[in-house]
C-alpha positions in Angstrom: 96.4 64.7 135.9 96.7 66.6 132.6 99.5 68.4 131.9 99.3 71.4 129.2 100.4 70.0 125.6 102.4 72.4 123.5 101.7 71.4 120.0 104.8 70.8 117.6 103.7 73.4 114.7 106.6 72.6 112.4 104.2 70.9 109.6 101.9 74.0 109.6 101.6 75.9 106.2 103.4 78.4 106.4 101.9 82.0 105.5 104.5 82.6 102.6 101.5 81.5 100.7 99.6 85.0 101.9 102.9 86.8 100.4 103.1 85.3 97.1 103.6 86.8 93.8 100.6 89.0 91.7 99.3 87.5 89.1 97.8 89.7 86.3 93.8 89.0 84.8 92.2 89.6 82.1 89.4 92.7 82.8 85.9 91.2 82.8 83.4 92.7 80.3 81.3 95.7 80.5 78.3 95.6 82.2 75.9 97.5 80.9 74.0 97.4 84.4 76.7 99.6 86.5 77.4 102.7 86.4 78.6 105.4 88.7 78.4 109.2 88.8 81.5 111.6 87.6 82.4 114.7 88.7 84.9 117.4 87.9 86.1 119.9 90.3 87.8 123.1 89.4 88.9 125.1 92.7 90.3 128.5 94.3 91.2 129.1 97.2 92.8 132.1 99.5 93.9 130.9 102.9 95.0 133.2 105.6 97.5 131.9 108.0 97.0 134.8 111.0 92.8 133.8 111.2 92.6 130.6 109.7 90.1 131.4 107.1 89.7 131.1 103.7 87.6 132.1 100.6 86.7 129.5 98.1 85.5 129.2 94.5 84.2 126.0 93.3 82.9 125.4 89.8 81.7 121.9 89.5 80.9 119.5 86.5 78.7 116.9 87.4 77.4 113.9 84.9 74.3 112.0 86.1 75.0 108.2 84.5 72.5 107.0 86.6 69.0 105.6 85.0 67.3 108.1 87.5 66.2 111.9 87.6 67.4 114.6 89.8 65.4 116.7 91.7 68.0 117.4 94.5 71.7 117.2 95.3 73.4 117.0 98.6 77.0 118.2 99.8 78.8 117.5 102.9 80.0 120.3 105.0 82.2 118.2 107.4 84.1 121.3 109.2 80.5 122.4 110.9 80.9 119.1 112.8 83.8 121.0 115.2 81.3 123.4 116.9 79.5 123.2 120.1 76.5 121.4 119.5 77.0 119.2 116.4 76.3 115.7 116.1 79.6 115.1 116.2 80.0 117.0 119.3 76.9 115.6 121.4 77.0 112.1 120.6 81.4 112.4 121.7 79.8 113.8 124.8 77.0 111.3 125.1 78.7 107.7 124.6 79.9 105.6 127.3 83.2 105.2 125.5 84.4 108.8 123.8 87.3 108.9 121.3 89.9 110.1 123.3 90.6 112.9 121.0 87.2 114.0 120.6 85.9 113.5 124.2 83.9 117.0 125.4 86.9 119.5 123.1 84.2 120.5 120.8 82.1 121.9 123.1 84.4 123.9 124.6 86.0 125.8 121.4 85.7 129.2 121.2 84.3 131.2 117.9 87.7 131.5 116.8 88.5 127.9 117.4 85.6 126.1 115.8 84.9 125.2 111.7 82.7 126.0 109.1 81.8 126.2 106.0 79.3 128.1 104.8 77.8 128.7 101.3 77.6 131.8 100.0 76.4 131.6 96.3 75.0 128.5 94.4 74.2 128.7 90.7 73.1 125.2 88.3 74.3 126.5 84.4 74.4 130.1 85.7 70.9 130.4 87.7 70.7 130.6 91.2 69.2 127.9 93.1 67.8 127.7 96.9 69.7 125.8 99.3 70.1 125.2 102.9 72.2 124.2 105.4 71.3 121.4 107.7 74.4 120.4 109.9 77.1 119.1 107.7 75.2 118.2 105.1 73.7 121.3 102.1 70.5 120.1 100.9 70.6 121.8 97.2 66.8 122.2 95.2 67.3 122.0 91.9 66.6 124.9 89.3 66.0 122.1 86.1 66.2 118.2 87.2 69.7 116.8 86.1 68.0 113.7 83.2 70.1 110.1 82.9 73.1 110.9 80.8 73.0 115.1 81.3 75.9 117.0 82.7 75.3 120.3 84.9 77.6 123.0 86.4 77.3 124.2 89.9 79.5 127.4 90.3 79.7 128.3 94.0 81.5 130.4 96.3 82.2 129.8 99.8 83.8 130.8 102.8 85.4 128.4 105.4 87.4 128.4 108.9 89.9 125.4 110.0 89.0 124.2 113.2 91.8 123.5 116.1 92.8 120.5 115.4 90.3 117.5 116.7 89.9 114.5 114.6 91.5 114.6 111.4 91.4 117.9 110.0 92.4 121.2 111.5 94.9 123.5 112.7 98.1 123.3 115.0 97.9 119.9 115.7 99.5 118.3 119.1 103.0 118.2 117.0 103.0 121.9 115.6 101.7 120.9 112.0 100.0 124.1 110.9 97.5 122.9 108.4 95.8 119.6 108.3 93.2 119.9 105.2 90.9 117.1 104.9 87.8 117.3 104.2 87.8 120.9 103.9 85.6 121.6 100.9 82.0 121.3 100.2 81.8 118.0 98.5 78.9 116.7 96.3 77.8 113.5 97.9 77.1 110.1 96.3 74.7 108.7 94.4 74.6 105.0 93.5 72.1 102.2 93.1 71.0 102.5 96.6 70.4 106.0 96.6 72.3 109.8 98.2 74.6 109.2 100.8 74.2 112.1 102.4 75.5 110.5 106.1 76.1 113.3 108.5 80.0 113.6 109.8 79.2 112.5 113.6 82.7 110.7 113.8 83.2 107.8 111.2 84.3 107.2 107.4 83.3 108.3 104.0 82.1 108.1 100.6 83.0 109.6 97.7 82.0 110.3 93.8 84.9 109.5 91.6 86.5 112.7 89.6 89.0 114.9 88.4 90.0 117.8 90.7 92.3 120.8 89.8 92.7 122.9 92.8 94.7 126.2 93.1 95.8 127.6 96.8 96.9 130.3 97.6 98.8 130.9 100.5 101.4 132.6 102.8 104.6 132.0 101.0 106.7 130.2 103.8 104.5 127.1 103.2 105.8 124.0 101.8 102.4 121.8 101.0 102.4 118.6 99.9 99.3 116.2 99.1 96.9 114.6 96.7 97.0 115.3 93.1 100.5 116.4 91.1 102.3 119.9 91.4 101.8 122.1 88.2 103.8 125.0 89.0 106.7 123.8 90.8 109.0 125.7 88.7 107.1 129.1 89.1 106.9 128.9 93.0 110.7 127.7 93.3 109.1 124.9 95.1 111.8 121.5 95.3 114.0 122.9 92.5 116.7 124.9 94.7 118.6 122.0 95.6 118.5 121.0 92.0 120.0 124.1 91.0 117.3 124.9 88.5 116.9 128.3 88.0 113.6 129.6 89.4 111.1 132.6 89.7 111.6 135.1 92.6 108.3 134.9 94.2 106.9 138.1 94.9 104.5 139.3 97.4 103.4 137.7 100.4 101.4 134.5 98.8 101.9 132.0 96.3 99.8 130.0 94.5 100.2 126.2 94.2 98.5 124.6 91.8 97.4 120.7 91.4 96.1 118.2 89.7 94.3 114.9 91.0 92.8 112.4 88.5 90.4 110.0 88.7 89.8 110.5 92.9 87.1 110.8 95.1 88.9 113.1 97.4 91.3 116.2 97.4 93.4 116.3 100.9 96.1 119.1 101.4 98.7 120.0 104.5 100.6 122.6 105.2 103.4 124.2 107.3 106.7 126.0 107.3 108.7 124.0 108.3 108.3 120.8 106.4 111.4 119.2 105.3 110.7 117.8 101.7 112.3 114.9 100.5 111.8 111.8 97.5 112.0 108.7 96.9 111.5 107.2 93.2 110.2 103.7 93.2 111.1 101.4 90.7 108.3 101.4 87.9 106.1 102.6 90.7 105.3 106.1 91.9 107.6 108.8 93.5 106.9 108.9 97.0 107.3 112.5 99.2 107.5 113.1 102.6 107.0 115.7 104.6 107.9 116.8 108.2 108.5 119.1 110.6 112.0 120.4 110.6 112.7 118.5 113.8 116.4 116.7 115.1 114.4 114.3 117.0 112.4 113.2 113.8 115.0 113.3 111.1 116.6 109.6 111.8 113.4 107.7 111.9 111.7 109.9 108.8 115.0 108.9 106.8 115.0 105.4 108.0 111.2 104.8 106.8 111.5 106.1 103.8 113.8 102.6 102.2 111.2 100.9 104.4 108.2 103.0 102.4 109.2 101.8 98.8 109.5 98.0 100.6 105.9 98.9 101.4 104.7 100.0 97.8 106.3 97.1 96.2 104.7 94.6 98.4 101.4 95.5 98.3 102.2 96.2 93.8 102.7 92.3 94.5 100.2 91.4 96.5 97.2 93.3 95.2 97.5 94.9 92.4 99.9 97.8 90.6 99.3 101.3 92.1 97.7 103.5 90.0 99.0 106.9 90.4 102.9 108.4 90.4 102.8 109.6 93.4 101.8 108.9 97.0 103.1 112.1 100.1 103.8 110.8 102.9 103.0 113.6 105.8 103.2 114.6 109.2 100.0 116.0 110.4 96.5 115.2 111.3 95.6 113.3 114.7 96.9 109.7 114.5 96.5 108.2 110.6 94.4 108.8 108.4 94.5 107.5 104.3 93.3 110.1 101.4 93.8 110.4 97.5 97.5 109.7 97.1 98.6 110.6 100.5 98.2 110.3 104.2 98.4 112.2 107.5 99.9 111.0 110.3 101.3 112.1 113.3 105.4 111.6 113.1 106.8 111.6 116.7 106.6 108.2 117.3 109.3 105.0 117.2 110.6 103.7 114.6 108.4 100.6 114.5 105.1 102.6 115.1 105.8 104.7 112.4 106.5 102.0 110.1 102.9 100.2 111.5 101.0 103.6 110.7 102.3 104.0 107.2 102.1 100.1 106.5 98.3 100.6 107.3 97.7 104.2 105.7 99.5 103.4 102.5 97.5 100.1 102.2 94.2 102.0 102.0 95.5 103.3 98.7 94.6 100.0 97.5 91.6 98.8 99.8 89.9 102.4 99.8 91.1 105.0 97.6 91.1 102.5 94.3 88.6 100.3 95.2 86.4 102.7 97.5 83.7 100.5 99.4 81.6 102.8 101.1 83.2 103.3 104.7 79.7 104.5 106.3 78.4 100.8 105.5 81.1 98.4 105.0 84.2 99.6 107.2 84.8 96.3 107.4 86.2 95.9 104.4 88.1 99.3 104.0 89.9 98.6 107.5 89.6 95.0 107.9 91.7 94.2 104.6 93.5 97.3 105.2 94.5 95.5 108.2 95.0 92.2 106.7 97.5 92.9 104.3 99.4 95.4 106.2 99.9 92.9 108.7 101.5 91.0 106.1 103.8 93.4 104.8 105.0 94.0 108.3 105.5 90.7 108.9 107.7 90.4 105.8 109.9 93.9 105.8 110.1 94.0 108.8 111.5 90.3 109.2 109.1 89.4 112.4 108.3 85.5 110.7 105.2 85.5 112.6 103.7 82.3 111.8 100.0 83.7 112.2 100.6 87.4 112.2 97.0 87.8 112.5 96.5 86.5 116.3 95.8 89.8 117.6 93.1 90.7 115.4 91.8 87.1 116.7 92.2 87.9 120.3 90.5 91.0 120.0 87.7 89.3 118.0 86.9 86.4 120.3 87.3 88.8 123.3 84.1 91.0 121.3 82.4 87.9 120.4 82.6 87.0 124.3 81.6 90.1 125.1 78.4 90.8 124.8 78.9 93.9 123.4 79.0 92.9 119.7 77.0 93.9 116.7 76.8 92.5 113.5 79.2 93.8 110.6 75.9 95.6 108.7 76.1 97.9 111.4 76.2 101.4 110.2 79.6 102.8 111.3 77.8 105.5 113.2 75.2 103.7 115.1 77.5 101.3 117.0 76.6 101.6 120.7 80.4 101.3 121.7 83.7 102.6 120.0 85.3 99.7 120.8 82.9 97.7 119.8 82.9 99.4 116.0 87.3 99.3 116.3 87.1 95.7 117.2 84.5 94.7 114.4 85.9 97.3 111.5 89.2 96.4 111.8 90.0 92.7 113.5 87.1 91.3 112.7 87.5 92.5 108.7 91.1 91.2 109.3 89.8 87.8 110.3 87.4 88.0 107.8 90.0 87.3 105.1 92.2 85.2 107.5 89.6 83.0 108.4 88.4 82.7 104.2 92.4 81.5 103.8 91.5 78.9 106.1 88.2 78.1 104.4 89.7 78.2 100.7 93.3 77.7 101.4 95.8 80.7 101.4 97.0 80.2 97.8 93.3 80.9 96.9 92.8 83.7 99.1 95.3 85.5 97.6 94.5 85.0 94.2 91.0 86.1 95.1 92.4 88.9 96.4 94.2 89.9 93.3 91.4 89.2 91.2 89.2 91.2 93.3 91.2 94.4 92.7 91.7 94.0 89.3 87.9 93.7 88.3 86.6 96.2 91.2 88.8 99.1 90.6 87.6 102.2 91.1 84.1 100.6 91.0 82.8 100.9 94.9 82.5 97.1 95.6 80.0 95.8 97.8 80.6 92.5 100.1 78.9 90.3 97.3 81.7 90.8 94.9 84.1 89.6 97.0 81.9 86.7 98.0 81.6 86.4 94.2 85.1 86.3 93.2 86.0 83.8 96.1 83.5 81.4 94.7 84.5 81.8 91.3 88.4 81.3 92.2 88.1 78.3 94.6 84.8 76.8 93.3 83.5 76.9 96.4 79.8 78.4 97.6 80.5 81.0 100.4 77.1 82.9 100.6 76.2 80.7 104.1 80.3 82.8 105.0 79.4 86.2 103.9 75.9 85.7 105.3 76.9 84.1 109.0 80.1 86.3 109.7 79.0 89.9 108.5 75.0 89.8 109.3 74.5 88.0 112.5 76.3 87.5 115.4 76.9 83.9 115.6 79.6 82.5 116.8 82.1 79.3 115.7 82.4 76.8 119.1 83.1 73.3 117.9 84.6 71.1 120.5 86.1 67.7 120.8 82.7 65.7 123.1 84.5 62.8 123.7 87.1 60.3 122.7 85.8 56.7 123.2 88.0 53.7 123.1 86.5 50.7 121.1 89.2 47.8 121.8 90.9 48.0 118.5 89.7 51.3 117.5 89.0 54.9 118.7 85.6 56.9 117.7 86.0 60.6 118.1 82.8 62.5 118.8 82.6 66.3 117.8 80.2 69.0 118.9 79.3 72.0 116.7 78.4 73.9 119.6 78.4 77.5 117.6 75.7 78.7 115.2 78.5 79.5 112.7 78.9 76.8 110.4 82.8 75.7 109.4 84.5 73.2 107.9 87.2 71.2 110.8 90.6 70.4 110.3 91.3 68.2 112.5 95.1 66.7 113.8 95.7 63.9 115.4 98.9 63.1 117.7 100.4 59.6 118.5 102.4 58.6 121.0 104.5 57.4 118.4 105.6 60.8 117.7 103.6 60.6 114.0 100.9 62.7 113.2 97.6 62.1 110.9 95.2 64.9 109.3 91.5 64.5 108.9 89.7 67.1 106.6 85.4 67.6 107.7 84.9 69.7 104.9 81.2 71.2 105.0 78.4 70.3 103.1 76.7 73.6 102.0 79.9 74.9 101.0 80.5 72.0 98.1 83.5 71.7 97.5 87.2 71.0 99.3 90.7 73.4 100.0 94.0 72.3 99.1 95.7 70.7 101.6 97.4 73.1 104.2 99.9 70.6 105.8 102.0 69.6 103.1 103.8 67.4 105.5 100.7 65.1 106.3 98.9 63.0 103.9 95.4 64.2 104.1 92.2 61.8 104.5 89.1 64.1 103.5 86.3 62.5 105.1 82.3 62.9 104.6 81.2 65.7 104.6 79.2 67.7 107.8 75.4 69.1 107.3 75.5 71.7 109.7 72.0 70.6 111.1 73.8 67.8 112.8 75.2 69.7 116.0 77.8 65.9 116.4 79.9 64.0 113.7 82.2 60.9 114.7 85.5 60.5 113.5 87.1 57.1 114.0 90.7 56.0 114.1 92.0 52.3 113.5 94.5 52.4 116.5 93.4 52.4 120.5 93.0 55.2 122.8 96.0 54.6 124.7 97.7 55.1 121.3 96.7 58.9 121.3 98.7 61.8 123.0 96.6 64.4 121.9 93.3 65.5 118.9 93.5 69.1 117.6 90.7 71.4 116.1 92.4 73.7 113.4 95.7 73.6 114.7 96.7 76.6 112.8 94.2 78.7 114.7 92.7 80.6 111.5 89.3 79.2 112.4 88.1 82.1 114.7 86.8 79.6 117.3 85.5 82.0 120.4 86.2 78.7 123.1 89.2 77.4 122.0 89.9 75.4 124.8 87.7 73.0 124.3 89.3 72.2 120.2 92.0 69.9 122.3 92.0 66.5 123.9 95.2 65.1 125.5 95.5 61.7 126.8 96.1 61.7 130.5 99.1 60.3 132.0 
């Protein structure tokens, strides 16, 4: 009879190598081949508190770097995606797994209830120009094409109503925020070298075209608001300088205006309410950090308590990926759940101390992994959340002083529960067209996570993070697609990784190897293994004596040419030849007997994301 084997761990690398110090790189070169659009928003708006509806002026710079001509433009109109009907509304209704906080709401809103924005006026250099309105998306016909290297202005005015509060944006959310402002302005889609990305808002992530934005609102006067971009006009709205005891403006009539500034962004997110409770933290050579919240007993000791843990956060991640950018990052209550935007996030703040630390651990990672580097959600979600997810983990593990020696096993578990499933779909999935929401939640975020996880275990975890280092610093604000990273991996660990990237993001095959059979051989032991997956890996393997010593055998594989450091710094390693994936067996052997093996281990740290793990051990029977 066998008897379950706990393994002694001890001599695993430790994941202090994931936590390690940033190192700075040189910037690579121009290259003359890229380029990306630029835009420049200037913007006005009047909101009214009692009907939720505002008036908007938009005057727009946009520079067309691209090699092509411009016949048409698109915006995105994402608040008509909260009335009965929409896409967003009918395919909530329609899939055998609704978001929770979608479900059937939006068909049930009333007039008064719902969003919109809707278009007034649209001139291109002061001539009017047809457009239309199809959904959330304004298809725009061009007076004069926009040539390679030409700027245009699009002056528009439009009208808009905030939505109750659904999925991210909107009004009088389930915690009393008043205003929840994202996505809330007509927005020029993107251009790139694949084309517009005009997606429709049906219920997943975005894209954006980096620019400046200076935005003035003007509101009700009780309302503290806090977001992206920096404050111009603190001073003349009396706005954080009371406590200060600066003398201020008397404000006079019934609205203010704020005004800010956000540079270099591809979005503009604002909230609202009156009664946040505004306070600041200054990190050391890093940004000032804000948060806002309702006025609240219940709230005020974990707010307080997450803000020493915030600037923990900031500093970890200034470490670990690269310095932030910007001198400020909010911190606010509002929205549905979390949600990351330029220099700020929304989330929802009555929650327990550790949840609120996991939310803003995730939302302030996006900073990095979306707002700098901006992948394009629609199409690569895996990366935006995946890394997200990865290196938030991390900082948790860290800050919070959890020690987890693989603080990425639930992404794992839910990964191999997916890959089991039958439900999966491969990674190139558009995040829209996933049959199942859990199916996209589980592949976006724990199957990005494992993605890097799993390329630790691949590389070694000393090279993963230098890789992802180097990867921020030379795909900054630069939309990165999942061949840079690829490409940056390969360049740090020397290493090729196309049959990785290929394998884990584009199909649906699956790693299964397995330990066939352990043969004795008088004086020595021959060790058979199976690659029973289509997924091709390299195999640590560990083997156990009854002697109480340990010995570690490295398979690495043959299309990937080259080796990883060694991960068990308390085993010599023997690297043995190496495995052509065509060859579903491989034979290890071992100069000692059978009966002098307890136990043989597949990737005893578990970072190989093995979907039938139970057959990666063989114990000796007693």
């Amino acid at each position: 009879m066998k008897k379950f084997f706990v393994l002694n761990l001890s001599f695993i690398v430790t994941l202090a190598g994931f936590a390690s110090n940033g190192i700075q790189k040189k910037k690579p070169d121009s290259n003359p081949c890229y380029w990306q659009q630029h835009v420049n928003y200037n913007m006005e708006i009047d909101m009214n508190v009692e009907n939720y509806q505002y008036s908007g002026i938009q005057k727009l710079k946009y520079t067309n770097n691209s090699p092509d001509t411009l016949n048409t433009v698109f915006y995105h109109l994402y608040f008509n995606a909260f009335q009965p009907g929409s896409e967003m509304d009918v395919r909530s209704r329609t899939i055998a797994d609704p978001d929770s906080r979608v479900k059937d709401r939006i068909s049930k809103l009333l007039p008064s209830e719902t969003g919109f924005i809707k278009v007034k006026s649209l001139k291109q250099d002061g001539t009017v120009i047809n457009h239309k309105t199809e959904g959330t998306v304004l298809e725009v016909e061009l007076s004069k094409p926009i040539l390679p290297g030409k700027t245009v202005e699009f002056d528009m005015e439009f009208n808009g109503q905030v939505p109750l509060q659904i999925r991210r944006s909107g009004r009088d959310n389930k915690e009393g925020v008043a205003l929840s402002m994202t996505q809330w302005y007509p927005k020029i889609a993107e251009y790139d070298f694949e084309g517009w990305h005009a997606d429709p808002y049906i219920g997943r992530e975005f894209h954006g075209v980096w620019g400046d934005f200076d935005v003035k609102i003007t509101i009700d006067k009780n309302y503290v608001l806090g977001g992206s971009g920096y404050l111009q006009n603190a001073n003349d709205i009396g706005y954080g300088y009371e406590k200060e005891g600066i003398k201020v403006k008397k404000p006079k009539g019934k609205k203010l205006t704020w005004h800010f500034v956000a540079p270099n962004v591809h979005d503009f997110t604002w909230a609202a309410d009156p009664d946040y409770i505004h306070e600041k933290v200054q990190v050391e050579n890093g940004p000032m950090l804000h948060f806002l919240y309702k006025n609240k007993p219940s709230l005020q000791e974990n707010w307080k308590k997450l803000q020493p843990k915030a600037v923990e956060m900031i500093q970890f991640y200034g470490r670990n990926i690269g310095k932030y950018p910007y001198d400020q990052y909010s911190i606010i209550q509002g929205g549905d759940g979390g949600m990351e935007y330029a220099m700020c996030t929304l989330i929802t703040g009555e929650r327990s101390f550790g949840s609120l630390v996991g939310v803003t651990a995730h939302e302030m990672a996006h900073s990095w992994f979306q707002h700098v580097l901006a992948t394009n959600e629609a199409k690569y979600e895996w990366m935006d959340e995946g890394f997200t997810s990865f290196i938030s983990n991390l900082c948790e593990n860290e800050i919070m002083g959890k020690n987890e020696a693989n603080p990425f096993k639930g992404a794992y578990q839910n990964y191999i529960y997916l890959a089991n499933s039958g439900a999966e779909q491969p990674q190139t999935t558009h995040a829209d067209r996933y049959n199942l929401n859990q199916a996209y939640g589980i592949s976006a975020y724990s199957k990005g996570e494992v993605f890097l996880a799993q390329l630790g275990y691949v590389m070694g975890t000393e090279n993963l993070m230098k890789t992802i280092r180097r990867y921020f610093n030379e795909f900054k604000f630069k939309h990165p697609v999942p061949n840079d990273i690829k490409r940056v991996a390969e360049k740090v660990s020397g290493m090729q990784l196309d049959w990785y990237l290929v394998d884990w993001t584009q199909t649906t095959n699956t790693i299964d190897y397995s330990i066939k059979s352990v043969e004795d051989n008088n004086v020595n032991t021959t060790i058979t293994l199976e690659r029973i997956g289509l997924m091709p890996m390299p195999v640590d393997l560990v083997i156990f004596y009854e002697d109480g010593t340990q010995e570690y055998f490295y398979i690495p594989l043959r299309m990937m040419r080259g080796e990883k450091p060694n991960p068990y710094e308390s085993l010599k390693r023997t690297v043995l030849d190496d495995w052509a994936w065509a060859y579903p067996t491989y034979e290890v052997n071992i100069n000692k007997p059978k009966t002098g093996i307890k136990a043989v281990v597949i990737d005893p740290s578990e970072l190989m994301a093995d979907v039938k793990r139970e057959n990666n051990i063989y114990q000796q029977d007693e």
